[in-house]
N, C-alpha and C positions, 0 to 999 in steps of 0.2 A: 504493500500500500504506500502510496505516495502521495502525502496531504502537501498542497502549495504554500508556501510563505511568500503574503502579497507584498511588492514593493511599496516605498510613499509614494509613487507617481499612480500604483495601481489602487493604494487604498483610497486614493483621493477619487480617482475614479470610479471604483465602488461606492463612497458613500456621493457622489453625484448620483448613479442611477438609483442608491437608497433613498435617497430624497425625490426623486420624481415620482417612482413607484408609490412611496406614500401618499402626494398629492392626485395620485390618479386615483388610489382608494377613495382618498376624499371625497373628491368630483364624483365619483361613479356610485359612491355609497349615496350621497344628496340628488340623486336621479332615480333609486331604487323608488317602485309604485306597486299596489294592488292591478292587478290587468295588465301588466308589462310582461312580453316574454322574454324568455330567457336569451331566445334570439337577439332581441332587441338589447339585451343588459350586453350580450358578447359585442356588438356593431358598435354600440356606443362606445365600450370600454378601446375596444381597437379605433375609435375615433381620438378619444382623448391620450391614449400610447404614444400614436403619429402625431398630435399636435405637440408635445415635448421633442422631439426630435429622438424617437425612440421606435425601435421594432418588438414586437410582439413575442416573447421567450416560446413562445408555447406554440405558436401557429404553425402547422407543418410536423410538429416535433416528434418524431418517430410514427408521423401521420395522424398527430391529432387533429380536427378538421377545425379547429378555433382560437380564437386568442384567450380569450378567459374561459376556466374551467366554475362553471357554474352550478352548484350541487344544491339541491333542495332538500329539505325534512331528513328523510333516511339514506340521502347521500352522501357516501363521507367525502369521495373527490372524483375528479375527473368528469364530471357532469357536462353530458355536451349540449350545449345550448340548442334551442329548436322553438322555431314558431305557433307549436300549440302547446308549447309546455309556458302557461299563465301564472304567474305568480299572485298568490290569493294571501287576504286575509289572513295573520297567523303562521302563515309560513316561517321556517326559517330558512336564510340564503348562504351556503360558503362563495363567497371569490377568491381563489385560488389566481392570483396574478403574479406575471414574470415581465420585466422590463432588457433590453439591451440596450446600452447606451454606450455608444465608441466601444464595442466589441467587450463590454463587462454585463453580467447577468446581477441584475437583483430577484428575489423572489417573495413575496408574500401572501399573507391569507389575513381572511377575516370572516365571519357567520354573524349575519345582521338580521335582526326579523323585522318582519313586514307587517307594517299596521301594531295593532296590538298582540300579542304572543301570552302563552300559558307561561305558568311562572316558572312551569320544570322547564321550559324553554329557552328561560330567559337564565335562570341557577346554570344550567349545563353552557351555554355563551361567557358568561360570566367566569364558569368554573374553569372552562377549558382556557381560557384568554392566563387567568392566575396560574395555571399549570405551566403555562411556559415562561414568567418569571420566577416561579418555583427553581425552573430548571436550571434558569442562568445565572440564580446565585451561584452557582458552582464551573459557570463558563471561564474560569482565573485562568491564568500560564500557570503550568506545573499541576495541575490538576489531570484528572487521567477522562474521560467523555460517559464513562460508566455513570457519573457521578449526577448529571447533567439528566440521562434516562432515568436512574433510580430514585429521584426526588418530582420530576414530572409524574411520572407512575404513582408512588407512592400516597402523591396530595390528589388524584386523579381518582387513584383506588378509592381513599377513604370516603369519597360518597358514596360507593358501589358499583363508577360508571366502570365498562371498558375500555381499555388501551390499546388501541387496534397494534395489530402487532405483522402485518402484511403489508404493511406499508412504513416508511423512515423517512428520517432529513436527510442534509445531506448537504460536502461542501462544495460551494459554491465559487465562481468567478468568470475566468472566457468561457467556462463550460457550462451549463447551467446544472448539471449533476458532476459534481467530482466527489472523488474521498476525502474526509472519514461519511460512509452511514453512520446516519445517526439515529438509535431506534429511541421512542416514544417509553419502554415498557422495559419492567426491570432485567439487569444485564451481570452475568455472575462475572463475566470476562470483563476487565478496566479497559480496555479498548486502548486507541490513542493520546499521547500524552498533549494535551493541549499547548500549544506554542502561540507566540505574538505573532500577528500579521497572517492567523488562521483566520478565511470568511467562511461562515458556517448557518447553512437555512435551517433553522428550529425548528418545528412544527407537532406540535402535538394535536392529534385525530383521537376523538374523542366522543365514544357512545352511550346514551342514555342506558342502555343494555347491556347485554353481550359485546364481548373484543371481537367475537367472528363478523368476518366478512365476505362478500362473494361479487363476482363480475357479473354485471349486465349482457346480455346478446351481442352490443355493440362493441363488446371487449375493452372500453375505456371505464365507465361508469361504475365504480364501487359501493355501493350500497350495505347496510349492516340484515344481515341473513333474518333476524328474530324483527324486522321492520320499526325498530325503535330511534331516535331522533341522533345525530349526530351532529359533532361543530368542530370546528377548525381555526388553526390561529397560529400563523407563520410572521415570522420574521428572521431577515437578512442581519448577521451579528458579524462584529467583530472581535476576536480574542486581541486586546491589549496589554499591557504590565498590569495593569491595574483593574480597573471594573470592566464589564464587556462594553462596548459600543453597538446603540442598536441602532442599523443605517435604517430602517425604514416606518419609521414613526413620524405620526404629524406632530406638529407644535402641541397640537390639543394633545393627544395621546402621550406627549412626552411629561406632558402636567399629571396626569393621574396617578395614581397612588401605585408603589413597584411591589413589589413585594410585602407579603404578610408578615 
């Protein structure tokens, strides 16, 4: 395994595409509607990609047929957007979005609900978002990446949700997948020794139910088997000396409260 150590000309240009990517969150979250499809959420969101002077991480990519991966209720990711799939009352939304910007990948996620939502809906949003500051207390130099899964999982577990465990993070730069994986769910092996100038996509996937999961027809679309709610919540990090750097946060989200 071969994890990259980003230059300063390359960090800088990471946290530029982490900065755009969040403003496209932004934009595309304050557009989300009851009656919107999903189609319409992907055209859009590739509309606002291309007004930053950015390409699409995701379009094309080992043949996905979309720029955003748009996932509903019991989708955990990979949701291919479509014109009769309507976004209603109650729902919950992942966007799974990837930016390139001068040949650097950002990656993020977020599960937004639409209109007003159940409040196990909103606890599991809320729950999963806290899981991955859980995790990155432990994102230090010299810390080993076990440590980062073990404490996501564990603060995950304790309301009973599942930790999908079929799917990982993973790090990130010209490539939009490079190494280390990085799984969600507890790890007996310490994995990679975390070093400075690692960029690394967090993502904890996370279901109201069961950790099982199973593929759609279309072979993209991951869904939880037992039909229970799932949510999602990525971000693009930096390992520094010191605390981690998270490139793709808005102003607003950098305000809110880090860890418990």
């Amino acid at each position: 395994m071969s994890v990259s150590i980003k230059s300063a000309r390359e960090i800088e240009l990471m946290r530029a595409a982490g900065k755009i990517l969040a403003k496209v969150h932004e934009n595309l979250q304050k557009e989300l509607r009851e009656g919107m499809s999903t189609y319409e959420v992907d055209r859009l969101g590739e509309e606002i990609i291309q007004s930053y002077g950015c390409i699409p991480s995701f379009k094309n990519y080992n043949g996905y047929p979309a720029s955003i991966c748009v996932s509903v209720n019991n989708e955990v990711v990979h949701g291919i957007p479509s014109k009769q799939h309507l976004l209603r009352e109650g729902d919950i939304v992942s966007l799974d979005i990837g930016v390139i910007y001068k040949g650097y990948h950002s990656d993020a996620a977020r599960t937004h609900g639409i209109g007003e939502i159940s409040k196990e809906a909103a606890l599991l949003i809320e729950r999963t978002r806290q899981s991955f500051f859980e995790g990155i207390q432990y994102a230090r130099e010299g810390n080993h990446l076990h440590k980062i899964s073990n404490a996501i999982a564990a603060y995950a577990e304790s309301f009973g949700y599942g930790v999908v465990r079929d799917l990982v993070g993973h790090g990130i730069g010209t490539r939009l997948h490079e190494d280390p994986q990085i799984p969600n769910f507890t790890q007996k092996s310490r994995g990679v020794r975390l070093r400075a100038g690692m960029t690394l996509a967090i993502e904890p996937m996370i279901n109201a139910g069961r950790f099982d999961v199973e593929w759609e027809n279309d072979n993209w679309t991951v869904v939880t088997q037992d039909g229970s709610l799932s949510a999602h919540y990525e971000n693009t990090i930096l390992i520094t000396s010191g605390e981690p750097e998270i490139l793709t946060l808005t102003e607003a989200e950098s305000n809110l409260a880090k860890p418990s």
